[in-house]
N, CA, C and O atoms as CSV, one atom per row, in Angstrom:
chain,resi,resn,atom,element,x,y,z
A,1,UNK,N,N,-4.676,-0.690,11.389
A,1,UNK,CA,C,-3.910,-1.750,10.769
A,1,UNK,C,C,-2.452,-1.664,11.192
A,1,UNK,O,O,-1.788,-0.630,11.259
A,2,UNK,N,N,-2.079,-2.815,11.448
A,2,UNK,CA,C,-0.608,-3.190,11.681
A,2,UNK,C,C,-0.096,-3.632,10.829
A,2,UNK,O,O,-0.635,-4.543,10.199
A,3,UNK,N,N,1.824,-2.880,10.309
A,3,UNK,CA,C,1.948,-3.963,9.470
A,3,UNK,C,C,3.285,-4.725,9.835
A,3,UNK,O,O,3.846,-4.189,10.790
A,4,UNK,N,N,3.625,-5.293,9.577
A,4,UNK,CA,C,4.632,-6.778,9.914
A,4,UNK,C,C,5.683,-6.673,8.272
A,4,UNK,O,O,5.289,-6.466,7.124
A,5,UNK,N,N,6.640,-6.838,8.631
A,5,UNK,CA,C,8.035,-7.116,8.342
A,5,UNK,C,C,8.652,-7.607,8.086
A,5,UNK,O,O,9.149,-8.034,9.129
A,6,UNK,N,N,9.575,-8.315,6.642
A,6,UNK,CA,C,10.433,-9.303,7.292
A,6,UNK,C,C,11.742,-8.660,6.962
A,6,UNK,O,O,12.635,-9.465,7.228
A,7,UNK,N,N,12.260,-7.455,6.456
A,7,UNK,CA,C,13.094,-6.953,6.049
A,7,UNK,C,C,14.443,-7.019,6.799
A,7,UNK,O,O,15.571,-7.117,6.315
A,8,UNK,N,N,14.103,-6.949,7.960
A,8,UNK,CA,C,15.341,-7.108,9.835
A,8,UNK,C,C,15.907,-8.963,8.871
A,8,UNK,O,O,17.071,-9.296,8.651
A,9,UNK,N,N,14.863,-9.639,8.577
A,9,UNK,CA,C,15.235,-10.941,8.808
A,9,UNK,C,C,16.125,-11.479,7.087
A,9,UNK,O,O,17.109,-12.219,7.074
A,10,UNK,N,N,15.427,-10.849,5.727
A,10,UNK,CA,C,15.946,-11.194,4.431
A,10,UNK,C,C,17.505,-10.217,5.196
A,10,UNK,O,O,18.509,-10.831,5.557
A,11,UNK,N,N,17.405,-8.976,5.285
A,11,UNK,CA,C,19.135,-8.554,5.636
A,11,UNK,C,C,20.281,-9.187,6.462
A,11,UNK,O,O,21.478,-8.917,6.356
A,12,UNK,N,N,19.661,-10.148,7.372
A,12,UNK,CA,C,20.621,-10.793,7.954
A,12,UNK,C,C,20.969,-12.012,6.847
A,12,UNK,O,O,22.082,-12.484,6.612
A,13,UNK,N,N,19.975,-12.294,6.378
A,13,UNK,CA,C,20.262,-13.348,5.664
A,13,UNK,C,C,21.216,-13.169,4.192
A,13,UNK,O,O,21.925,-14.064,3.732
A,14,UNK,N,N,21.094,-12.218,3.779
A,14,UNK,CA,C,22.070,-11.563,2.589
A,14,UNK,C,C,22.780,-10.937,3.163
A,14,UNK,O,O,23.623,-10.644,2.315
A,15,UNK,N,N,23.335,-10.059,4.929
A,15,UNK,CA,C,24.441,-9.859,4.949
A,15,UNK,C,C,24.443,-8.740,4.547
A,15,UNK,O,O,25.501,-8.344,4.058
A,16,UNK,N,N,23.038,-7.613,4.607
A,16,UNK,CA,C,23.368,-6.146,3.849
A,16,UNK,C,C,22.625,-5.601,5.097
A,16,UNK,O,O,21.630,-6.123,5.602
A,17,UNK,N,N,23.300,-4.390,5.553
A,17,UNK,CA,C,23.367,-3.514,6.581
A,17,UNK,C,C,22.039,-2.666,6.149
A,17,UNK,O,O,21.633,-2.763,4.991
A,18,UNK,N,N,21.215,-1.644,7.311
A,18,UNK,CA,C,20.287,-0.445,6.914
A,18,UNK,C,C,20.464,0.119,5.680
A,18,UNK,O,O,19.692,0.235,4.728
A,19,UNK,N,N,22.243,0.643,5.938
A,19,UNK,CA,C,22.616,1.210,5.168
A,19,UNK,C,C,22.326,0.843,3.633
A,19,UNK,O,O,21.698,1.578,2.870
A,20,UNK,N,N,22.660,0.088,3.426
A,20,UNK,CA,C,23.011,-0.846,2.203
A,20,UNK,C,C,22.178,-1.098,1.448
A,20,UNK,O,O,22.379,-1.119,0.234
A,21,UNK,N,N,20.722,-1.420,2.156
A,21,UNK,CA,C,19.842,-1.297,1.683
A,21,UNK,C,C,18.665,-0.088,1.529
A,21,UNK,O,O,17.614,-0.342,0.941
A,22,UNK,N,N,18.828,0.732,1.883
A,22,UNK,CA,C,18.832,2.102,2.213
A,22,UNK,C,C,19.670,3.066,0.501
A,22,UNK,O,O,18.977,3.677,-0.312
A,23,UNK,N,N,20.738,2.960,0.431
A,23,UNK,CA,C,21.209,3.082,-0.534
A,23,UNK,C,C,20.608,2.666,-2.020
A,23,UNK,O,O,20.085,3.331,-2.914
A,24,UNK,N,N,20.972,1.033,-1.851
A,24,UNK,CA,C,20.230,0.267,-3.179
A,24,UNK,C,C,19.086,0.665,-3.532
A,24,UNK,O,O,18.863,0.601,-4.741
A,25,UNK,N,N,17.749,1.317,-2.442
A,25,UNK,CA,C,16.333,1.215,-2.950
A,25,UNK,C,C,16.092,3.173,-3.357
A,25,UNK,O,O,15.234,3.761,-4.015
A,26,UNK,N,N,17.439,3.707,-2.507
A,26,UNK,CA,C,17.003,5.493,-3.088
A,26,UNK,C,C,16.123,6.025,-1.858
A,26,UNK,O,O,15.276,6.879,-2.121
A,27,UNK,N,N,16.303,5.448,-0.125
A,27,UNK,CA,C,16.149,6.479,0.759
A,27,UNK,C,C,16.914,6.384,1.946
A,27,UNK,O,O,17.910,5.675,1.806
A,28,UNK,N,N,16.788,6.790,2.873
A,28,UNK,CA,C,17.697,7.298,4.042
A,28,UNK,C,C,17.240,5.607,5.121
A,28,UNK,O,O,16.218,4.922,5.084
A,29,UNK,N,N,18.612,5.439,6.032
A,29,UNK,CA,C,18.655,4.456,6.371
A,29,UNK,C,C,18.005,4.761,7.775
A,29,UNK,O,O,18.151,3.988,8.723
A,30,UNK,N,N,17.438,5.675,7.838
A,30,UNK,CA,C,16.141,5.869,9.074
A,30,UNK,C,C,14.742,5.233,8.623
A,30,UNK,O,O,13.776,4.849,9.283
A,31,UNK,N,N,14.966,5.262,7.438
A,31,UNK,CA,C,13.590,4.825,6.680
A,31,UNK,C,C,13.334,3.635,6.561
A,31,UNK,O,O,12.207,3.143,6.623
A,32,UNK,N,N,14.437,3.018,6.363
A,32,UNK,CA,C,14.437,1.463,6.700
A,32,UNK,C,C,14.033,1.021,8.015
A,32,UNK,O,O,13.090,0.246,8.180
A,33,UNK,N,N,14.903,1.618,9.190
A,33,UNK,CA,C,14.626,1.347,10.517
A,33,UNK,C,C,13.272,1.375,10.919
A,33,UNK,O,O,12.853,0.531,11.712
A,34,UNK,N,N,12.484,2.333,10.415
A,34,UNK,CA,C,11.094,2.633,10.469
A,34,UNK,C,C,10.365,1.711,9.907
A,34,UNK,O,O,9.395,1.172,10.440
A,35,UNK,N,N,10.837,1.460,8.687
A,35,UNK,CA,C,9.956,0.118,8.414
A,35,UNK,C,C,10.244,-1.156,9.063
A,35,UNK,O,O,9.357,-2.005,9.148
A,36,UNK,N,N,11.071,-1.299,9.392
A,36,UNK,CA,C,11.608,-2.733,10.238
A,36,UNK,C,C,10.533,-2.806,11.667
A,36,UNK,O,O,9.991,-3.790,12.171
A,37,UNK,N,N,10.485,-1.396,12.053
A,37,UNK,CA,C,9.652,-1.518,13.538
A,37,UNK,C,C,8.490,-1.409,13.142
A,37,UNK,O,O,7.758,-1.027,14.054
A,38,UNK,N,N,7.783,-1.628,11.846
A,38,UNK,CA,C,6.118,-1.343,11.880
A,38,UNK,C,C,6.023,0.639,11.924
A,38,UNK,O,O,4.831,0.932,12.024
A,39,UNK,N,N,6.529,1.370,11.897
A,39,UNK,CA,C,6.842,2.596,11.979
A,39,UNK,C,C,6.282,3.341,11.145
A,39,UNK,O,O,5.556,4.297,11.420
A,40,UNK,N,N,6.625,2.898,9.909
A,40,UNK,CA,C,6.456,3.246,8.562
A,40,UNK,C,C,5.543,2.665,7.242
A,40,UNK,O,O,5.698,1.455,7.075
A,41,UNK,N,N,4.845,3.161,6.514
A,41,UNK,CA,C,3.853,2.262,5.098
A,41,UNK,C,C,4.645,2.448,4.115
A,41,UNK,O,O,4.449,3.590,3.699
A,42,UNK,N,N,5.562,1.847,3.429
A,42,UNK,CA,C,6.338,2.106,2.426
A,42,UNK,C,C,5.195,2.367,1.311
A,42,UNK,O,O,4.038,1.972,1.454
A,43,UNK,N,N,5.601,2.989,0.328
A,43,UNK,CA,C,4.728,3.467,-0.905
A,43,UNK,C,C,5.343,1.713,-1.412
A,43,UNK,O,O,6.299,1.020,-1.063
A,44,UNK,N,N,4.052,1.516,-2.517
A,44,UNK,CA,C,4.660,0.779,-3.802
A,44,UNK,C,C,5.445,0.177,-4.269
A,44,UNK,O,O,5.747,-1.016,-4.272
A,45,UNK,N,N,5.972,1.434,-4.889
A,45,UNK,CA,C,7.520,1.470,-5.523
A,45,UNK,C,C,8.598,0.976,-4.644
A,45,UNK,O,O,9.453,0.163,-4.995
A,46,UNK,N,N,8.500,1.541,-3.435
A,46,UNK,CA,C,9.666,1.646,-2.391
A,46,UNK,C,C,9.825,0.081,-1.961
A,46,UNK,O,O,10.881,-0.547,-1.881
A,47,UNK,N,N,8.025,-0.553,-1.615
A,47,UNK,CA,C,7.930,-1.998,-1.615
A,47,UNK,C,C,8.446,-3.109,-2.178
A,47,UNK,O,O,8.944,-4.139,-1.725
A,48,UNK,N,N,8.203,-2.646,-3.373
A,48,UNK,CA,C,8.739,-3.342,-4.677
A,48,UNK,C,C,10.389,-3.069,-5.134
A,48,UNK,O,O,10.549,-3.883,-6.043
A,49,UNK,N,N,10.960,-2.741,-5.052
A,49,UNK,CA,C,12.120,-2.126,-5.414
A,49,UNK,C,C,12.972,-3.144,-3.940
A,49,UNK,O,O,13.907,-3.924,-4.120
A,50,UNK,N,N,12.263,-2.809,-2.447
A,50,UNK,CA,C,12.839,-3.584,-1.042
A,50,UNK,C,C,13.211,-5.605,-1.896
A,50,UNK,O,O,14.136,-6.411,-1.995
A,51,UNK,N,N,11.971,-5.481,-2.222
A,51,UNK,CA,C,11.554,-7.033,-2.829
A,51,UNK,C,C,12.599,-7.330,-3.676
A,51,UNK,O,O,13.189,-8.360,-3.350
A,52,UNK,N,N,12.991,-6.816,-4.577
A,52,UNK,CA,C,13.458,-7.034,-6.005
A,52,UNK,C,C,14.771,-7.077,-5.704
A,52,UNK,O,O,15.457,-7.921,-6.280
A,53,UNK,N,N,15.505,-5.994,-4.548
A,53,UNK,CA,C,16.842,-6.327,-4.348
A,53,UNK,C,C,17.302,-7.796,-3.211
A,53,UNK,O,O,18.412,-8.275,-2.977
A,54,UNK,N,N,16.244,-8.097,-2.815
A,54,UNK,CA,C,15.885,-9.557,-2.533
A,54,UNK,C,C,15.584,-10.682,-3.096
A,54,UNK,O,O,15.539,-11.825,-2.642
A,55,UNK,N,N,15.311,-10.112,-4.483
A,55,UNK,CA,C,14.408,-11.275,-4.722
A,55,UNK,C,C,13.500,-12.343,-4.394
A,55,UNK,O,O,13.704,-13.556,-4.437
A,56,UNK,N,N,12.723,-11.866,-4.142
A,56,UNK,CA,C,11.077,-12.238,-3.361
A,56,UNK,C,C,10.508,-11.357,-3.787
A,56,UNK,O,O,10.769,-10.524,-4.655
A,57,UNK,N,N,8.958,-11.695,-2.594
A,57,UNK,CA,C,7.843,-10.756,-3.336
A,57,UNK,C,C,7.830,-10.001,-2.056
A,57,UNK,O,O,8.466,-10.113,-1.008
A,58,UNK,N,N,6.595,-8.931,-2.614
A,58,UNK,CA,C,6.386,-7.803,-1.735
A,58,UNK,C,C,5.300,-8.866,-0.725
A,58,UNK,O,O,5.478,-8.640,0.472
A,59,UNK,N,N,4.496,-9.690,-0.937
A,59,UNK,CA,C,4.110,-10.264,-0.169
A,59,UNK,C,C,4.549,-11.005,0.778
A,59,UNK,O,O,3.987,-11.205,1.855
A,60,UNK,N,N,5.892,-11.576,0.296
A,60,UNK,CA,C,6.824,-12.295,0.863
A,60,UNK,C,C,7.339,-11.462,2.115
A,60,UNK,O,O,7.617,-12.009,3.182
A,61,UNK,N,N,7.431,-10.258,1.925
A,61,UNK,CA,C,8.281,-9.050,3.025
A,61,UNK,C,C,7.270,-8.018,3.700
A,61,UNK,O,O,7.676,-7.381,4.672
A,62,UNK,N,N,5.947,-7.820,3.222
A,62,UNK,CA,C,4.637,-6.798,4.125
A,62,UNK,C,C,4.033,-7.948,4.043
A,62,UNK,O,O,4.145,-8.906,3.279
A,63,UNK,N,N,2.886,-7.539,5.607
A,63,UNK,CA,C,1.865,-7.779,5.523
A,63,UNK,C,C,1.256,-6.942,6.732
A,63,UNK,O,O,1.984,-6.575,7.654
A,64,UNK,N,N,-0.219,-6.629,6.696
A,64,UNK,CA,C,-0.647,-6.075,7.194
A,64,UNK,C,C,-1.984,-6.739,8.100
A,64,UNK,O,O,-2.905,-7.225,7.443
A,65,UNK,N,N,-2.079,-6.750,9.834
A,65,UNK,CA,C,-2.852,-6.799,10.362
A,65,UNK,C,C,-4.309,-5.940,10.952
A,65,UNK,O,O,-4.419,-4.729,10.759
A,66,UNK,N,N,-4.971,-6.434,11.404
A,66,UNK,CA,C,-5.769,-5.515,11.598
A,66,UNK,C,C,-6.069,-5.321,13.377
A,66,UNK,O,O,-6.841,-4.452,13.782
């Protein structure tokens, strides 16, 4: 399974850096990068928490191919 992203695209659009969001959700701004490239499976929480400082859904920002 592949998963897909839109996190690169809500941050340009609000104007908040790796960092920034990296900070707001409680992990390291490598972790973000990782999820931006398909890299990484965020847990849950980590999903939800990405979402919420967006406001959208977690569906709205993962999805996963096969």
């Amino acid at each position: 399974m592949e998963l897909k992203t839109k996190i690169k695209e809500y941050r340009a659009k609000h104007n908040i850096k790796q960092e920034e969001l990296a900070s707001l959700v409680g992990v390291r701004r490598e972790t973000i990068g990782k999820l931006e490239n398909g890299k990484y499976n965020p847990s849950l929480k980590l999903a939800m928490d990405i979402a919420k400082v967006f406001n959208t859904t977690v569906e709205q920002l993962f999805a996963f191919y096969d």
